[in-house]
C-alpha positions in Angstrom: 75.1 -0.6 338.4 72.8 -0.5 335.9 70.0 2.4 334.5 67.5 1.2 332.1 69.3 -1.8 330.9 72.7 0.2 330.6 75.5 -0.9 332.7 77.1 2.2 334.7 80.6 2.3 336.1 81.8 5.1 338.3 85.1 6.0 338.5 87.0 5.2 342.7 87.3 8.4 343.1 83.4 9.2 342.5 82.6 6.3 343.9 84.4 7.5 347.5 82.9 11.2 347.2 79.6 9.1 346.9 80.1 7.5 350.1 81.1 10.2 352.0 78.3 12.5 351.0 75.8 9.4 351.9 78.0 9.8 355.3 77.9 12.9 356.1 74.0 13.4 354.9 73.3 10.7 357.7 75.1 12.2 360.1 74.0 15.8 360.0 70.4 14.8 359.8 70.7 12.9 363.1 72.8 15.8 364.8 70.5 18.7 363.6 70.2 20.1 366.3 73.8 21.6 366.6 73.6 23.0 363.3 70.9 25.4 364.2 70.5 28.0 367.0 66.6 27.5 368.3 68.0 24.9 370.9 68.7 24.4 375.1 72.9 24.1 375.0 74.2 27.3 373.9 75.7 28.3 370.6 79.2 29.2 370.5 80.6 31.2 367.8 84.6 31.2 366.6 83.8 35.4 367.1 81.0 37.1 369.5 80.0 39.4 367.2 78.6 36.2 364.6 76.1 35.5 367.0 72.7 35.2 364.0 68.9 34.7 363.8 68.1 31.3 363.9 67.1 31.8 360.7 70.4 32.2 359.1 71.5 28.9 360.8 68.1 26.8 359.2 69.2 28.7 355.6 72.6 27.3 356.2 71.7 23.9 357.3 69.4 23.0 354.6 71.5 24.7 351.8 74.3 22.2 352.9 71.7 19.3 352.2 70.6 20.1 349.2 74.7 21.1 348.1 76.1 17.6 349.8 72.7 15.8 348.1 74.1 17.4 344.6 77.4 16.4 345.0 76.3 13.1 345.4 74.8 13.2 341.7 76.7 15.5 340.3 80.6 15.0 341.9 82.4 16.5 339.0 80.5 19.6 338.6 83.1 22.0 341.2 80.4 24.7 341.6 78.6 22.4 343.6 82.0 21.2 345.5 82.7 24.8 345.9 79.8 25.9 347.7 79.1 22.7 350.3 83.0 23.8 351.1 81.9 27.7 351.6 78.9 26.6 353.4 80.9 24.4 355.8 83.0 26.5 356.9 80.9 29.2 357.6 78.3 27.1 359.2 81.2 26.1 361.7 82.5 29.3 362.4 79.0 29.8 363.9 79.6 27.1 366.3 82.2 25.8 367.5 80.0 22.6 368.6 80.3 21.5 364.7 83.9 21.0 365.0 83.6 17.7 365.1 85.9 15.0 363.9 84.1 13.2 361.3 83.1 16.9 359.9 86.3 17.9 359.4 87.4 14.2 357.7 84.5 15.0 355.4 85.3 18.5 354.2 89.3 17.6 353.9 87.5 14.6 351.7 86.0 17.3 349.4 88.7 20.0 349.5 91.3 17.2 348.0 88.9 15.9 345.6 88.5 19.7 344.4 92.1 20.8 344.1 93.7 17.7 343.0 95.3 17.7 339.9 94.3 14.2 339.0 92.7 10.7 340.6 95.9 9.2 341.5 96.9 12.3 344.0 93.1 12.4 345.4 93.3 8.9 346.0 96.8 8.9 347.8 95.5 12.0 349.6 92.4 10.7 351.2 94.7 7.4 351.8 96.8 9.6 353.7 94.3 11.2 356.0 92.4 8.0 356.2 96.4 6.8 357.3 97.0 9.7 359.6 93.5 8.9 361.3 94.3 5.9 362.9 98.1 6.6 363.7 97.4 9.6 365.6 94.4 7.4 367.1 96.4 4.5 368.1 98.9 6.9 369.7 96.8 9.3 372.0 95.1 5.6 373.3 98.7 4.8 374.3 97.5 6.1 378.0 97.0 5.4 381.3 93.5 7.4 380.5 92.3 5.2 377.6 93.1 1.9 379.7 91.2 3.8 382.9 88.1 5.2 381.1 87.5 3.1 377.5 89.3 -0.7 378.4 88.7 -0.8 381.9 85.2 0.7 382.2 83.3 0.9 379.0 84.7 -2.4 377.4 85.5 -5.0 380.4 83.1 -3.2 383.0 80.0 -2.1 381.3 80.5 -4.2 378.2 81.6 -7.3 379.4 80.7 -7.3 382.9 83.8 -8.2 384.5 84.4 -7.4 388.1 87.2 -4.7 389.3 89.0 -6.8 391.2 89.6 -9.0 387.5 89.9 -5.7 385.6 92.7 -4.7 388.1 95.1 -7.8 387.4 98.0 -5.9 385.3 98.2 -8.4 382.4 94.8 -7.9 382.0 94.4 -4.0 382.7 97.7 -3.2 380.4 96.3 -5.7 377.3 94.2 -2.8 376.2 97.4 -1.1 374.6 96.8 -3.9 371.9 93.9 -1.9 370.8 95.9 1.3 370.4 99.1 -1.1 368.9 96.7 -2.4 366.1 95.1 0.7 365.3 98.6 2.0 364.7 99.7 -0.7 362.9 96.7 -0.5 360.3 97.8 3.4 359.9 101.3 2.6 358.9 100.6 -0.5 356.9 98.5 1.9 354.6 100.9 3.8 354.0 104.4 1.8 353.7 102.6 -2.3 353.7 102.1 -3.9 350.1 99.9 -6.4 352.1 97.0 -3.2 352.0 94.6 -5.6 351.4 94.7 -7.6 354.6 95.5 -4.6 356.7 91.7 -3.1 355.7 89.9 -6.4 356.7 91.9 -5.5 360.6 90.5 -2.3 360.0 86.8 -3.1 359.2 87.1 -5.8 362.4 87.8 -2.8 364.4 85.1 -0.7 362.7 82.4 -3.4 363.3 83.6 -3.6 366.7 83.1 -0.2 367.8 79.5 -0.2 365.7 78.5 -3.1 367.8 80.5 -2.0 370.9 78.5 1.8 370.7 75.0 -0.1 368.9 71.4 -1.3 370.5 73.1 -4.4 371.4 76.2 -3.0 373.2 75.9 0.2 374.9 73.8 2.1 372.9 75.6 5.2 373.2 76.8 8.2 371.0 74.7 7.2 367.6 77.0 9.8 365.7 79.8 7.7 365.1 77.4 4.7 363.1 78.0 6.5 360.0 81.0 7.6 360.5 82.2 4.2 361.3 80.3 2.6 358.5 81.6 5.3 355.9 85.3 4.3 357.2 84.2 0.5 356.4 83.6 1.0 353.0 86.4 3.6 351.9 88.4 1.4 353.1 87.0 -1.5 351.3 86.8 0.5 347.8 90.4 2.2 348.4 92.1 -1.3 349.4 90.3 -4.1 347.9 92.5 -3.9 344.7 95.7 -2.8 346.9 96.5 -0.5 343.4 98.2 2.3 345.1 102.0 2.7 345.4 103.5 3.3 349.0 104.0 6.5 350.6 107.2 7.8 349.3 109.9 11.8 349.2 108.2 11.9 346.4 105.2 12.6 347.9 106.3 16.3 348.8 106.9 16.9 345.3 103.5 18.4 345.0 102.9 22.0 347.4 99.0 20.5 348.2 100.6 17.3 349.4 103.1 19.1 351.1 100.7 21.1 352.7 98.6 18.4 353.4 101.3 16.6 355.2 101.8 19.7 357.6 98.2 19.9 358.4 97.7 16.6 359.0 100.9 14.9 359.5 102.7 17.2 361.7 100.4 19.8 363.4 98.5 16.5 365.4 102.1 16.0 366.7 101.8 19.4 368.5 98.5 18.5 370.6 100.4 15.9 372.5 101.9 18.9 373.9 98.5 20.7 374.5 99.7 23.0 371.4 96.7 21.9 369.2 93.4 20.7 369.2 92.6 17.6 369.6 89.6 16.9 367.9 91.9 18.7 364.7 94.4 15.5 365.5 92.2 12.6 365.8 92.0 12.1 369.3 89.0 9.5 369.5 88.2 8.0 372.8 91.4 8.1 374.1 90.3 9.5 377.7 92.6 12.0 378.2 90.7 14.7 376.9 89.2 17.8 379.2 85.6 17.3 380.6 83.4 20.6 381.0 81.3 20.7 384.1 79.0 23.2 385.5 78.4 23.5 388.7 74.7 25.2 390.1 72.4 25.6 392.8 68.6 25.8 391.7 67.5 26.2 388.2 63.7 26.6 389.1 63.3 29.4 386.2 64.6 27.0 383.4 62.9 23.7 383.7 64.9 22.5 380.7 68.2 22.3 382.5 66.5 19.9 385.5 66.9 17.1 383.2 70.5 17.5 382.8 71.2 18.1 386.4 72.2 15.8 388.7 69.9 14.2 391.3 72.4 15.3 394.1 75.1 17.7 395.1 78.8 16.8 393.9 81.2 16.9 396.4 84.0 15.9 393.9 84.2 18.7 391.4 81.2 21.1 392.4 81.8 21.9 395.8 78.3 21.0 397.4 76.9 22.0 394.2 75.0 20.4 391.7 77.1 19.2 388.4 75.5 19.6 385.2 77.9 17.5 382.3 78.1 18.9 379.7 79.1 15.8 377.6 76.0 14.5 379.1 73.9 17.3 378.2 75.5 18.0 374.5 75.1 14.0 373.5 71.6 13.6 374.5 70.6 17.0 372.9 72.6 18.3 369.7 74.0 13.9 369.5 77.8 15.5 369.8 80.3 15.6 372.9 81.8 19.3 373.3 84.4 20.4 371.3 87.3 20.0 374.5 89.4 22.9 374.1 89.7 25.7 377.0 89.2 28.9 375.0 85.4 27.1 374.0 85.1 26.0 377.7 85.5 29.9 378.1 83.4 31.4 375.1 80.3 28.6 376.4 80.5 30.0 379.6 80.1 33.2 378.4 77.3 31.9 376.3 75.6 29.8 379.0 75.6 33.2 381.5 74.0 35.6 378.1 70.9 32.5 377.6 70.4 31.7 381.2 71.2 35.0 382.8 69.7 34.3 386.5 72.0 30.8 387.0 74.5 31.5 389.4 77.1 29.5 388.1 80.6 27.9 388.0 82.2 26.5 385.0 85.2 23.9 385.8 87.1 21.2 384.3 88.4 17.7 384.7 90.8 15.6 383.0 92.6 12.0 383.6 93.8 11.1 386.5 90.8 12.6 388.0 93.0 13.9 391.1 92.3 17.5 392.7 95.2 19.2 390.6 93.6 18.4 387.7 90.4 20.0 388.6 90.4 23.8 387.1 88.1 26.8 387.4 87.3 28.2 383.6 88.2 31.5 383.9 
């Protein structure tokens, strides 16, 4: 670029930081409403006790803007890495609704750029989590829930407008697996293919895809992902374009950050398959088979603000001649996040939910794929 007649070249790795804090500005101006407290869904902190003023959650919100704003300009200085890292974290142990995917990719982003020892390992690094992304991905859609709820529905149904009685032919209903087969493949070829260069135009296909799939002129649905999605379209354009990075190799581990790394990222996500870690920690993105939270409620006539997220009539299915407020529903249109889909939340939002709307006789239950009656569980 250039500044006053002066040409300006930033460094890859600045130029990536750059990107990311553009990102991740975007995105937690359009979600604000999660990261403060003065808001209708409940807050949910990691501990009880950390329940603050709303105050303290405004302080914290715009002190990560200004910190992500002067990383942007100033990504060397590590003060200023030091702190939006601090300030992160302890935003999110506040509330466990800021768990979301695409923060945690952003402050691994940062933590890597901070601690490593040079460009090369920072670039390899966010490779590898920009890698382990879209294997871990590709595999959780390799499921009878991701072909039920995101192929059959979202993208032939609602999308495309196809009939069930087409969407149920098998060749047709089973293709979807291509999806999670390519997003795979673009994982692995970053890390082993010297073709890198081809693999990241697949890749920015399938970002455009879901941009336009989710956008004004597809679904308009979940607006978080747009920079998220975009952001992935051009690391992966300013990582790959050159394809200067050697393959993924033993001697990889010779570092103890890389090694570490590779645990949290490369093994721990293995571990959620068996329901032994969360998902959201292990890149499980629209797959389907995560848990929906549902509450089930007679009248609310003292808090007018949950009769907009309450369904027009009783469910039979999971409320029990009840009336089902979703909570995916309720979270998306409010704070513009789903809910963080582990149990122990499901448990502490409960809790929450009874402490700010104390006269709501209430049940709390969840649902996951295949939506059958054992599957259907009382929080507790």
């Amino acid at each position: 670029m250039k500044r006053l007649g002066i040409t300006v070249s930033y460094p890859k790795e600045v130029i990536l930081i750059k990107i990311v804090c553009i990102a991740w500005l975007i995105a937690k101006v359009l979600s604000f409403k999660v990261w403060i407290s003065d808001r209708y869904f409940p807050v949910v902190p990691v501990v009880d006790s950390l329940t603050l003023p709303n105050e303290f959650h405004l302080f914290l919100f715009f002190i990560s803007l200004l910190g992500i704003t002067s990383a942007f300009f100033y990504p060397n200085k590590k003060g200023i890495l030091i702190s939006v890292i601090v300030i992160e974290v302890a935003s999110c142990v506040l509330d466990y609704m800021r768990w979301q995917p695409w923060e945690y990719q952003y402050l691994l982003t940062f933590v890597f750029f901070l601690f490593s020892k040079d460009r090369k390992q920072f670039l390899f690094l966010l490779t590898f989590l920009i890698a382990v992304t879209y294997i871990f991905s590709g595999i959780h859609k390799f499921s009878g829930s991701f072909l039920y709820s995101f192929w059959d529905r979202t993208i032939l149904h609602n999308l495309l407008h196809l009939p069930y009685r087409i969407i149920k032919i098998p060749i047709l209903h089973y293709s979807g697996l291509i999806l999670a087969a390519i997003e795979i493949f673009i994982g692995v070829g970053i890390l082993f293919s010297r073709h890198r260069r081809s693999i990241s135009f697949l890749a920015i296909l399938m970002h455009l895809f879901i941009v336009i799939l989710y956008g004004p002129f597809g679904l308009n649905h979940n607006i978080i992902i747009f920079p998220w999605n975009l952001a992935m379209i051009a690391l992966v354009m300013v990582l790959f374009y050159k394809n200067s990075l050697s393959n993924f190799t033993v001697s990889f581990f010779k570092s103890k950050l890389n090694s570490i790394v590779f645990l949290l990222i490369g093994v721990m996500p293995i571990f959620s398959l068996f329901g032994k870690w969360d998902d959201y920690l292990s890149f499980n993105l629209y797959s389907g088979n995560i848990k929906t939270l549902a509450i089930c409620v007679e009248e609310v006539p003292e808090y007018p603000e949950l009769e907009k997220y309450k369904s027009g009539v009783k469910s039979n299915r999971y409320c029990k001649d009840a009336y089902l407020i979703n909570t995916t529903t309720w979270a998306l249109e409010e704070l513009k996040v789903p809910v963080y889909p582990q149990e122990r939340v499901f448990k502490m939002l409960q809790d929450q939910f009874n402490i700010k709307y104390p006269n709501v006789k209430n049940t709390f239950v969840y649902y996951w794929y295949p939506y059958q009656n054992e599957n259907l569980k009382e929080v507790r």
